[in-house]
N, C-alpha and C positions, 0 to 999 in steps of 0.2 A: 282377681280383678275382673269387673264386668265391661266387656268393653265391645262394639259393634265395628265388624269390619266392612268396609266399603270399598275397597280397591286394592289391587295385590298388581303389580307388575315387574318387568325385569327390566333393570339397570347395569348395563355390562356384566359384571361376574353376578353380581347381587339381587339378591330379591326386595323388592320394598313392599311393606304391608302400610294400608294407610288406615286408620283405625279410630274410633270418637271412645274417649271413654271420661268417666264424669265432666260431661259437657265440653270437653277440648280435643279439638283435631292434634293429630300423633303418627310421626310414620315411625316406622322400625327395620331398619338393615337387619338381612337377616342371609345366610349359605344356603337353606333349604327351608322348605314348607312341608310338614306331614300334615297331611288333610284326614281327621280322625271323623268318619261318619256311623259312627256304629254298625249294629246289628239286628235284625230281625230275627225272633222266635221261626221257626218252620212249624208251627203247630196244622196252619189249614185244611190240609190234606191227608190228618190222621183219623178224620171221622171220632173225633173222642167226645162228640154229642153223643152217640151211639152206647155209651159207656158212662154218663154221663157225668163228666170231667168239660168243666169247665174253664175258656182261657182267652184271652187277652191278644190281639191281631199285635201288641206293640210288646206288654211285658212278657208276653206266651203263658204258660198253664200257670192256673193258679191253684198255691198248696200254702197250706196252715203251718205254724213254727216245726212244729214233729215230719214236714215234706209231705203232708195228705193232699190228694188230690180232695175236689169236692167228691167225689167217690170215696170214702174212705179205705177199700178195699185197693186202692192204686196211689201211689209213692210216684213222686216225681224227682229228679235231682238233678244240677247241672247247669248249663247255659240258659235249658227251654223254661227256664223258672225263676231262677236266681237272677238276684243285683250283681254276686259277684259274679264276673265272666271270667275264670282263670282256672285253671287246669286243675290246681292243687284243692280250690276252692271247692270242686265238681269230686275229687277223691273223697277230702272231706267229710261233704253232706251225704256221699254215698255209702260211709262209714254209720252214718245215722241213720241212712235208712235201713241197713242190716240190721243193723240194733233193734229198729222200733220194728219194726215187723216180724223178726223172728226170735228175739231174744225178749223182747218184752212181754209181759203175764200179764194180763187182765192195766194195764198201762203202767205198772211199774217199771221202773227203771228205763224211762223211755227220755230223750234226748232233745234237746232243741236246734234246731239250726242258728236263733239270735243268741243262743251259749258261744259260739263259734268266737276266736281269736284270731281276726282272720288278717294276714300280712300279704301285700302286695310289693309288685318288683315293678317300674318301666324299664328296658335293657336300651337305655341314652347311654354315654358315655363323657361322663358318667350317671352312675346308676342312678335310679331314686326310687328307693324305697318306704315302706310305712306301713307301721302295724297301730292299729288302738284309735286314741281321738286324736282329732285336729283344737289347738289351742281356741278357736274362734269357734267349737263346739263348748266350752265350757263354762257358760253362762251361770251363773251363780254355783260356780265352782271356783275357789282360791288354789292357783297352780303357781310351782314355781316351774322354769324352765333351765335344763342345764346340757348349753352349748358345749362343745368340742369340736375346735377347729381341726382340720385331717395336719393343718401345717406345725400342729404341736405332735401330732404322733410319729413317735420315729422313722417306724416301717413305710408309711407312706412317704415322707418325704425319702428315702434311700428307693425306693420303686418310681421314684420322681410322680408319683398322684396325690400330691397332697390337698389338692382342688378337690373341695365340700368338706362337711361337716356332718357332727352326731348333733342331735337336738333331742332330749327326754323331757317329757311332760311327767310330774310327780303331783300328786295333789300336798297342797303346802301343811305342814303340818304331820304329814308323813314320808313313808318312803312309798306309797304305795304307785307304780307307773302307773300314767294313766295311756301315752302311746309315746309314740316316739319317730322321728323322719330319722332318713338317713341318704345324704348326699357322698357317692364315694363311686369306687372302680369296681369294689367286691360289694356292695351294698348290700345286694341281695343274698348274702351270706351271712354279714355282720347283724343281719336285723333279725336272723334266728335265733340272738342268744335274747333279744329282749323279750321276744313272742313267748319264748319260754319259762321267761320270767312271768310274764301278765298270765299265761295260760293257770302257771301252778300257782299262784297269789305269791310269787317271790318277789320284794321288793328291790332297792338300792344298796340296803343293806349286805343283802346275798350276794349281790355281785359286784360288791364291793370286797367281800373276803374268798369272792374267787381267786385265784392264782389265775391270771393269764400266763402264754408264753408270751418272753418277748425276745425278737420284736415280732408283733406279728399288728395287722392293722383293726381288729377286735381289741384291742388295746384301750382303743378310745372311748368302749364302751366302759370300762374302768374308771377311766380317768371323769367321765361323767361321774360316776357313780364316787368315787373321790371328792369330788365338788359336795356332792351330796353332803357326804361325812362331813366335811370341812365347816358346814351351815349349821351343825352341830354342837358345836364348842362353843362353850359359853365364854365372854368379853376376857375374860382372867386366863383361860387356858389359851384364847389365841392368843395375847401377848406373852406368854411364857414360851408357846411355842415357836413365836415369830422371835422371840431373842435370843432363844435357844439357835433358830437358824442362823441368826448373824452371827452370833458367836464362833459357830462351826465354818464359817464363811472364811 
C-alpha cells in the first residue's frame, strides 16, 4: 500500500502514525516505529576509475548477470552490487563468481546471478518469510493460491504459535510453484523446503508424497500441497470420496 506519512507522535504508552493513503487521512496505534533508511555502497574511495570499473554513488559497482565488472578482468559480489542485501545472498553470488572465473573454459559452463532462487527472512515475531514471485507480479500469469492457516496445523497450535499462515503461488494448470510467503515463528526454516522445490523444478506434486514428521510445524507445507491434489479429482471422485468420508464418520 502506497501511503504518505505526515506526522508520528506519542500518545501515553502509544505511538501514532498519522498517514494519507489513496486520498484519505488515517492514523495508526502502533508499540514501536522501526525507521528502515537503507544503505549506501562504500564504493568512493576505492579509486576503481583507475581500474576501470565503473559504479553508481547509490546502487555501487556495476556488473553484468555473470558478476563482471565493466572491467571484465574484475568480479564483483555482495552488498557493493547487489539488490539482494543479505548474507546468504552475498555467499551465493560468491559461489558464481568461483565458478565463472576459475572453472569456466572459454565461457562455458559459466552461471548467472538472475538464475539465483533467492529466499529472504525479516526476524519479526513472527517471522516473514519469501522466496519466488509475489501474486501482484503475475500479470498475465493464471495462478492459483493455496493458503494454510498456522491454526489448522497441530504443532503450532501445542507451541501456542499458531498466528500466520503458508501461502504458495502455483501457476494454474500445473503444479509448478511459482513462490510462496510465509508468516510463522520458524518461517525462516519452513520456507527452505519450498526454495528447494522451485530451485530443482519440484513441483506440489513432490511434496506432496513427502512424508513429513508429525507434528512438526513444516507440516503445513503438506497440507498446502494437499489442497493442491485435492483440485485434482474430477466432479465423480470428489463425491465418492466425500461419501466415503461420511460413511466412515
Amino acid at each position: 500500500m502506497e501511503a504518505n506519512i505526515h506526522q508520528v507522535e506519542r500518545q501515553d504508552v502509544n505511538k501514532v502514525i498519522y498517514y494519507e493513503a489513496n486520498g484519505k487521512q488515517n492514523q495508526l496505534y502502533v508499540d514501536e516505529i522501526l525507521v528502515g533508511v537503507g544503505r549506501s555502497p562504500n564504493v568512493e574511495n576505492l579509486n576503481l576509475e583507475s581500474v576501470g570499473v565503473k559504479y553508481d554513488k547509490q546502487k555501487g559497482v556495476i556488473v553484468n548477470d555473470y558478476l563482471q565488472t565493466t572491467n571484465p578482468r574484475i568480479h564483483a559480489v555482495g552488498d557493493v552490487c547487489m539488490e539482494w542485501k543479505f548474507t546468504h545472498a552475498a555467499d551465493a553470488a560468491a559461489r558464481i563468481v568461483v565458478q565463472n572465473a576459475l572453472f569456466s573454459v572459454l565461457g562455458l559452463g559459466r552461471k548467472k546471478l538472475s538464475s539465483l532462487t533467492m529466499p529472504w527472512c525479516t526476524y519479526t515475531d513472527p517471522e516473514v518469510a519469501h522466496v519466488g514471485m509475489y501474486l501482484e507480479q503475475g500479470q498475465g500469469i493464471e495462478i492459483d493460491t493455496y493458503y494454510i492457516p498456522l491454526n489448522e496445523v497441530d504443532r503450532a497450535i501445542i507451541d501456542g504459535e499458531a498466528e500466520g499462515f503458508v501461502k504458495v503461488h502455483v501457476k494454474k494448470g500445473t503444479d509448478k510453484i511459482l513462490g510462496a510467503t510465509i508468516v510463522a515463528r520458524h518461517a525462516g526454516e519452513i520456507i527452505n523446503e519450498i526454495t528447494l522445490a522451485m530451485t530443482n523444478n519440484l513441483g506440489m506434486k513432490a511434496i506432496a508424497k513427502t512424508i513429513h514428521p508429525y507434528p512438526t510445524q513444516a507440516e503445513a507445507i503438506r497440507k498446502a500441497a494437499d489442497a493442491y491434489n485435492r483440485t485434482r479429482l474430477t466432479p465423480l471422485v470428489k463425491k465418492i470420496t466425500s461419501s466415503w468420508l461420511s460413511w466412515q464418520r
